[in-house]
C-alpha positions in Angstrom: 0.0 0.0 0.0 1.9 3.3 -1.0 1.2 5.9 0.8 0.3 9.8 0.3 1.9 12.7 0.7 0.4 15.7 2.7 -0.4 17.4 -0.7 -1.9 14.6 -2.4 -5.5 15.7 -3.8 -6.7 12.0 -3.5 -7.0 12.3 0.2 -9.0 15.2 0.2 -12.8 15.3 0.7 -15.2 17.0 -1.7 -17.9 18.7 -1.7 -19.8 15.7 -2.1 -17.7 14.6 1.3 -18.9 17.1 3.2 -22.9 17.2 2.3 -23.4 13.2 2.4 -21.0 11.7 4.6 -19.5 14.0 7.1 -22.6 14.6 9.1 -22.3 18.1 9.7 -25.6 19.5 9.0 -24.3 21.7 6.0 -26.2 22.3 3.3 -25.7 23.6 -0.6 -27.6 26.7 -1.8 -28.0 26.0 -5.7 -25.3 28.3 -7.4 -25.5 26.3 -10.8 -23.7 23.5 -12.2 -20.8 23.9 -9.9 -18.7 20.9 -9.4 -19.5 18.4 -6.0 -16.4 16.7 -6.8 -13.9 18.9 -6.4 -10.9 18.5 -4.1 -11.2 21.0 -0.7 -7.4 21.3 0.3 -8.0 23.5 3.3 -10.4 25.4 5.1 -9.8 29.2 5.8 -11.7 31.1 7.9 -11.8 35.1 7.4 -13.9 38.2 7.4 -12.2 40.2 4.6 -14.0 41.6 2.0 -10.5 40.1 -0.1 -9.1 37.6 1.8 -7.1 36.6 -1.5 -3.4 36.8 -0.4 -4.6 34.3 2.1 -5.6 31.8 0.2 -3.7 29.3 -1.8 -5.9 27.7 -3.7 -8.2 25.0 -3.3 -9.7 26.3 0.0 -13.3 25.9 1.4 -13.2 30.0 2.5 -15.8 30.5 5.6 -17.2 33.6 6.4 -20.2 34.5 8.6 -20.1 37.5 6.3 -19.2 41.0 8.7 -17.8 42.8 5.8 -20.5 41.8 3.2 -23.1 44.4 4.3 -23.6 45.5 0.8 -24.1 43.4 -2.4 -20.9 45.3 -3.8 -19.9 44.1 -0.8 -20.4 40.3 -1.8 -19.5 40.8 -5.3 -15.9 41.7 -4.9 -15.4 38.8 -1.7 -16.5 36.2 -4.1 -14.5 38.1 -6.9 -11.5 37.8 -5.0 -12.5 34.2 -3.7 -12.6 32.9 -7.4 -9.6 34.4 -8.1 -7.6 32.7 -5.7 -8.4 29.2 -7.1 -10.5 28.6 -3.7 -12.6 25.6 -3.9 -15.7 27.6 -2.6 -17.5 29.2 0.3 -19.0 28.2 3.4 -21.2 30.7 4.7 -22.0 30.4 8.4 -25.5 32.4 9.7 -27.2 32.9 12.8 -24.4 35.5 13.7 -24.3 38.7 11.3 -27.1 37.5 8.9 -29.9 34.9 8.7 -29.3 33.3 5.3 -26.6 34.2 2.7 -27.4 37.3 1.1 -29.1 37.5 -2.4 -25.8 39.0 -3.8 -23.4 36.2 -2.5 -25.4 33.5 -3.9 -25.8 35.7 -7.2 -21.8 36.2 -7.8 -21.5 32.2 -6.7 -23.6 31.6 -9.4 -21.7 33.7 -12.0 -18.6 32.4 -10.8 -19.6 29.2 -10.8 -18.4 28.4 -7.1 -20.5 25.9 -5.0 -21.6 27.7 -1.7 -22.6 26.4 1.3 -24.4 27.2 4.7 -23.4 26.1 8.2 -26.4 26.7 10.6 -25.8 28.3 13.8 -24.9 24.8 15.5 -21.7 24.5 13.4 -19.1 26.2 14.5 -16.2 26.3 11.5 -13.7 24.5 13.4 -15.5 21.5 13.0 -15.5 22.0 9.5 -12.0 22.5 9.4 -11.4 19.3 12.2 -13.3 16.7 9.2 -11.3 18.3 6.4 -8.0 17.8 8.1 -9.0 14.4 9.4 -10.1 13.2 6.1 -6.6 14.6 4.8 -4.4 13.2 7.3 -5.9 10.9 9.3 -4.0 8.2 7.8 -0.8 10.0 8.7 -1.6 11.0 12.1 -2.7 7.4 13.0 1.0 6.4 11.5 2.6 8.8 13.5 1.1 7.5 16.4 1.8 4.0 15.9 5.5 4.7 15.2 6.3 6.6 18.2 4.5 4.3 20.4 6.5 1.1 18.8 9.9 2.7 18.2 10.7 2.8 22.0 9.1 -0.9 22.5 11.3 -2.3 19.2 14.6 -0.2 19.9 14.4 -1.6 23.6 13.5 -5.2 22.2 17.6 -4.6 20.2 19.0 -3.6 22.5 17.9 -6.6 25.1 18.8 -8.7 21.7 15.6 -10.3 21.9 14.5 -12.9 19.6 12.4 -12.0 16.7 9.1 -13.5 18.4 9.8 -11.5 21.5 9.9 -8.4 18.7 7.0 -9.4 17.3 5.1 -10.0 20.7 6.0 -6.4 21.4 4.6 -5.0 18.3 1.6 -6.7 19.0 1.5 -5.7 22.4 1.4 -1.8 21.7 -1.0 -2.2 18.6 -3.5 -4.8 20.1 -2.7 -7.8 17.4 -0.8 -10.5 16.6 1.6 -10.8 14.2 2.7 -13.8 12.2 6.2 -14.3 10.4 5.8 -16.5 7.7 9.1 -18.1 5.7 10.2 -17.2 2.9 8.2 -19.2 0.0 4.8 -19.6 2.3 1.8 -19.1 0.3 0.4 -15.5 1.4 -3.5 -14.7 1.1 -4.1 -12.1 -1.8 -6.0 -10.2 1.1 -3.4 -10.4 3.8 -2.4 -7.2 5.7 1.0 -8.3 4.8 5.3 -6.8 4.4 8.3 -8.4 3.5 10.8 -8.7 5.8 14.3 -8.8 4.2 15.6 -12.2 4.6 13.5 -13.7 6.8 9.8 -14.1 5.0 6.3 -12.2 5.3 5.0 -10.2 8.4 1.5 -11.1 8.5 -1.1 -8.9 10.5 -3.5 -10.8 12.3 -6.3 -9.0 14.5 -10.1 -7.2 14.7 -10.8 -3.9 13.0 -8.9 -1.6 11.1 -4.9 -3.3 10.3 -2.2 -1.1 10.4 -1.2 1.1 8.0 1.5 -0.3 5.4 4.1 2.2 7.0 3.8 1.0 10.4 4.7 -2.4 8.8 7.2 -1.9 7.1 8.9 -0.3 10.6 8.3 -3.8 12.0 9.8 -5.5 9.3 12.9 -3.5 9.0 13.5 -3.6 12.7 12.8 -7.6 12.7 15.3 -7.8 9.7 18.0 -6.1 12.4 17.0 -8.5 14.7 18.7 -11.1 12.9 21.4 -8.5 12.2 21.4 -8.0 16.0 23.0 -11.8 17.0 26.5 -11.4 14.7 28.0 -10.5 18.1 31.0 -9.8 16.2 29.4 -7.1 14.7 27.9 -5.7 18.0 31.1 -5.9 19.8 32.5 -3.9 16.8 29.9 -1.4 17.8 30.6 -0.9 21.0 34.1 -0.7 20.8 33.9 2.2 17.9 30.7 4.0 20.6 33.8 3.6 23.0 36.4 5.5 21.1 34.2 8.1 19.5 33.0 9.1 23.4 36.8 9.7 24.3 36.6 11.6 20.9 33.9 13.8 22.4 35.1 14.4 26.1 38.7 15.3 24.4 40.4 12.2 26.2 41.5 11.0 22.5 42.4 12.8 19.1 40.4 12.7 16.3 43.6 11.7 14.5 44.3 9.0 16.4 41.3 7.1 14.9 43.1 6.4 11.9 45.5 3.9 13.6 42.2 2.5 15.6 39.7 2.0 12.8 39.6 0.7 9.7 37.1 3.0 7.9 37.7 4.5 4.7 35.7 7.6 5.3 38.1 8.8 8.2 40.2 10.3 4.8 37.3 12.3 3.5 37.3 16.1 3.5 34.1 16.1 5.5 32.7 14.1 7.6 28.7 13.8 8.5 27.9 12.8 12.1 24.4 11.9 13.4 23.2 11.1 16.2 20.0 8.3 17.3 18.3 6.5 19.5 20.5 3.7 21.9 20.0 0.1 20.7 19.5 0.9 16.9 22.5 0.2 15.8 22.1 -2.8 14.0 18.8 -1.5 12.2 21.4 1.6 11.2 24.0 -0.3 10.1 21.7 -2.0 7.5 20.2 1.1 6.5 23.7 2.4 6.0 26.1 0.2 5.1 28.9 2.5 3.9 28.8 4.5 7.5 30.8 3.7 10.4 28.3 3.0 13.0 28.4 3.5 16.9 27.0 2.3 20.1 27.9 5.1 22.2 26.5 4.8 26.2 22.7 6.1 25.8 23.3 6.9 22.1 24.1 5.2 18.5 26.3 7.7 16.5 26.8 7.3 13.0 29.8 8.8 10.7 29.3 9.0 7.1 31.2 10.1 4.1 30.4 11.2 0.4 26.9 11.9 -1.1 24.7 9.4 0.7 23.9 11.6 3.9 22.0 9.5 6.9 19.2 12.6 6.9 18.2 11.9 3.7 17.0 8.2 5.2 16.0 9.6 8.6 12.2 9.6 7.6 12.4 6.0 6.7 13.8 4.9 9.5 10.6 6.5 11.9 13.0 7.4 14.3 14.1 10.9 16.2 17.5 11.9 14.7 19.7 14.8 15.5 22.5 15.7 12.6 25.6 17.9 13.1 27.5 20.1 10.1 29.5 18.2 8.2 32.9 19.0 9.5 36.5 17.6 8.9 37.7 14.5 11.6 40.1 17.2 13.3 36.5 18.8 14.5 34.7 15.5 15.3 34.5 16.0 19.0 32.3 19.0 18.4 30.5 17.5 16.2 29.3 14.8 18.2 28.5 17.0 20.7 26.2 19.0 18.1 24.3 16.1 17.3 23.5 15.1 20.6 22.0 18.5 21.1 20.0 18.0 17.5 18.8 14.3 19.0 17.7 15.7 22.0 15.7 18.6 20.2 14.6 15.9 17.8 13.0 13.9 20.8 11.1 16.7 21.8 9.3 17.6 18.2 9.8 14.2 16.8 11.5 13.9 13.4 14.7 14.5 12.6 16.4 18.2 13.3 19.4 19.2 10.9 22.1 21.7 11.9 20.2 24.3 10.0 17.5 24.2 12.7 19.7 24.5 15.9 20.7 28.3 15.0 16.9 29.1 15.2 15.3 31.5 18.1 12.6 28.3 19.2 15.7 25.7 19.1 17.9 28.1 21.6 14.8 28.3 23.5 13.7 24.2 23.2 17.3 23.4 24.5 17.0 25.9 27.6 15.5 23.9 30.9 12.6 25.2 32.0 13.5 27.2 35.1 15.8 29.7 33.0 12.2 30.1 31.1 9.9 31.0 34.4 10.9 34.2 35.2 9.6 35.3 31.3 6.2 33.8 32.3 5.8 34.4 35.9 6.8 38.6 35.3 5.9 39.6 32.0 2.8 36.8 30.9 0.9 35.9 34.2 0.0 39.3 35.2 -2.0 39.6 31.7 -3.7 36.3 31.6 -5.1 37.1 35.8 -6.2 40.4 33.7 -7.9 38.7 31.1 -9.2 35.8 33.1 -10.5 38.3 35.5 -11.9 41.3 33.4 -12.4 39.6 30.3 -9.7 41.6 28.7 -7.4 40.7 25.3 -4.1 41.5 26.4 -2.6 38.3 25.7 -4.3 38.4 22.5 -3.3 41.5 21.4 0.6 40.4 22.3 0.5 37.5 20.2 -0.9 38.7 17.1 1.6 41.7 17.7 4.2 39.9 18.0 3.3 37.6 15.2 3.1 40.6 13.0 6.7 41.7 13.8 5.8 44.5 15.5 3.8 46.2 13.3 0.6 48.5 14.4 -1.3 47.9 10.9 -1.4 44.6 10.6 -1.6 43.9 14.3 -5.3 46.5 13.6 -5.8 44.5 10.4 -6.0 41.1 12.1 -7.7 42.1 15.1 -10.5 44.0 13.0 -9.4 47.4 15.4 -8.4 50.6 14.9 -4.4 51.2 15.2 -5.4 53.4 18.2 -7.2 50.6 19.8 -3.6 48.7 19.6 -1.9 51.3 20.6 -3.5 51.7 23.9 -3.3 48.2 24.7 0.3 47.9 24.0 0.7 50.8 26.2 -1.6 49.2 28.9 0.5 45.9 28.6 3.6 48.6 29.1 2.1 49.7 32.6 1.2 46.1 33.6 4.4 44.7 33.2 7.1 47.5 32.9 8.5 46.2 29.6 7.5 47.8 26.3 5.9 46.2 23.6 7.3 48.3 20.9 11.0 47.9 22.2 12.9 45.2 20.7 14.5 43.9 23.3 10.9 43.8 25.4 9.3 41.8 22.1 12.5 39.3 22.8 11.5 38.9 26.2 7.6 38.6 26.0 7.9 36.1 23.2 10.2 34.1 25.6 7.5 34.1 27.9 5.0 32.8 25.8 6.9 30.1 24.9 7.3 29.7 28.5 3.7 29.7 29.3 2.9 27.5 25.9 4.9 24.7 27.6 3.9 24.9 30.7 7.2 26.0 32.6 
């Protein structure tokens, strides 16, 4: 079963999706022959009277119509709708009006863009909740399964369990039972079924919905490493080389001095890549990447490689958190380790895999701090606004965010919040006599944005 990317029109639902199978309550005011079938890639909720440099095409565009007061009004927001490329309009009433206006469903019509009405029971965010659930559903339910059986399998290696015990595991966290059959076994044509290198079929057997073919192939590859997993040779190699790249990184051992102790071609390249990965998947890494020198470091499996095959660019097969370093000569290696434990353990926290490119970002200085350096952001500068707002029903802390989102700028800060630049103005300032920093100084944005980060993860 192949699966889909993010972008991938086939996953999306219709309109057709939405009227007969999504249960919503919505319903289609006839605009003409506009098409039922065609793909909604997002939803987009706005009350612009041209919401177009929004939109990116293919959008269902919601409105409960505050700007559309006049059917000029409605004319140029479905001019600019249908210029976008959205996919049409959802028109929410009970709120400002109670039914579209005439003039919306007139330019839908000459437009040809299918419209549709919410009721008053239907808030948008549902709307948007089925579209993205019919869209990635499939790749949420993936990620799930991953990162609860990565942990189980990588702990399964490094116990060197047998490739039942694996299996039991697996089954274990996904409530099934899995079968290996041997190479040559007659599979069903219907089987929920992957190849596991070497070794035969994985066969799914259990109640409801199987697995998606990702998550098998994630069990197959690790019970292929299984087998990897009992050349002790090979795992004693491991070791040793995790031992000698740590003295590497604490400076008890030159880089150089690898040379004489390993016999690894890639210690003569220019540049050397270093990543760094979960403890116990060494053997899983090793057939993944068989030109790379590979590592069993204490509580982490390093892996040097050389050349144009980079580990990152197989991280997303592998389903597991990775952390990769700039590719630096061996005379730097030390550091470099020490980079890509930082990347793995900003890697953990997101998931994925996090490339050196993404530790020399604001949020990554701020992911890596613990969360007592971060209190003091939250407890001064954020806390006193949300007791404010709690208490008087105020929009300080909204105000902040959307300010800071819009890099400090007054307009579009009024634009989004549907207020006059006075209005912000005189919020910033109150936000100024609340907490004693200003808004509108850089340094002070630096600081409130640290606290809500701070407040966003709960420190």
């Amino acid at each position: 079963m192949a699966g889909s990317g993010p972008d991938d029109e086939s996953r999306a639902p219709t309109f057709a999706d939405l009227l007969e199978r999504s249960g919503l309550g919505l319903h289609r005011i006839d605009t003409g022959p506009a098409a039922t079938d065609r793909p909604i890639t997002w939803s987009h909720t706005t009350e612009l009277r041209d919401p177009s440099r929004y939109l990116r095409g293919g959008e269902l565009v919601c409105t409960v119509g505050i700007s559309l007061q006049a059917p000029a009004d409605s004319a140029a927001f479905v001019e600019s709708v249908h210029a976008a490329g959205a996919a049409g309009i959802c028109f929410g009433i009970g709120d400002v009006h109670d039914g579209a206006p005439q003039a919306l469903i007139d330019a839908c019509r000459d437009h040809g863009l299918p419209l549709l009405v919410a009721p008053p029971e239907v808030p948008f965010a549902t709307v948007s909740r089925y579209i993205a659930d019919f869209r990635f559903g499939g790749a949420v339910a993936t990620a799930r399964a991953t990162n609860a059986l990565v942990p189980e399998l990588l702990s399964s290696q490094r116990r060197r369990e047998s490739s039942r015990e694996l299996l039991d595991r697996a089954g274990h966290v996904l409530g099934c039972y899995f079968l290996l059959e041997p190479p040559g076994a007659p599979i069903e044509s219907d089987a929920v079924a992957a190849a596991a290198d070497g070794m035969g079929t994985l066969v799914w057997v259990g109640r409801g919905d199987p697995p998606e073919a990702a998550v098998l192939e994630v069990i197959a590859r690790f019970l292929a490493a299984s087998q990897g997993e009992r050349d002790i040779e090979a795992a004693l190699s491991r070791e040793r080389i995790g031992q000698l790249l740590s003295l590497v990184e604490r400076r008890m051992l030159l880089p150089d001095a690898l040379h004489q102790l390993l016999d690894w071609p890639g210690l003569a390249a220019q540049d050397i890549d270093c990543s760094a990965w979960p403890a116990g998947a060494g053997a899983l890494l090793s057939m993944a990447l068989p030109d790379a020198l590979v590592a069993d470091a204490p509580e982490v499996c390093l892996v040097l490689s050389a050349g144009t095959h980079k580990p990152i660019e197989t991280a997303a097969d592998l389903a597991m958190p990775s952390g990769h370093a700039t590719a630096a000569p061996l005379s730097e290696l030390g550091t470099s380790i020490s980079q890509a434990r930082v990347a793995l353990d900003l890697a953990r926290q997101r998931g994925g895999s996090i490339g050196p490119d993404q530790l020399s970002t604001f949020t990554s200085l701020l992911e890596g701090l613990p969360p007592s350096r971060l209190t003091p952001f939250k407890t001064q500068l954020i806390d006193p606004l949300l007791a404010l707002d709690r208490d008087r029903g105020t929009q300080h802390i909204r105000t902040l965010r959307v300010f800071l989102a819009a890099n400090g700028s007054l307009i579009d800060t009024a634009r989004e919040l549907f207020l006059h630049t006075n209005t912000v103005r005189h919020r910033l300032s109150r936000i100024r006599q609340i907490t004693g920093r200003n808004p509108l100084d850089f340094e002070d944005q630096a600081a409130f944005t640290i606290g809500l980060r701070a407040a966003d993860r709960g420190a």
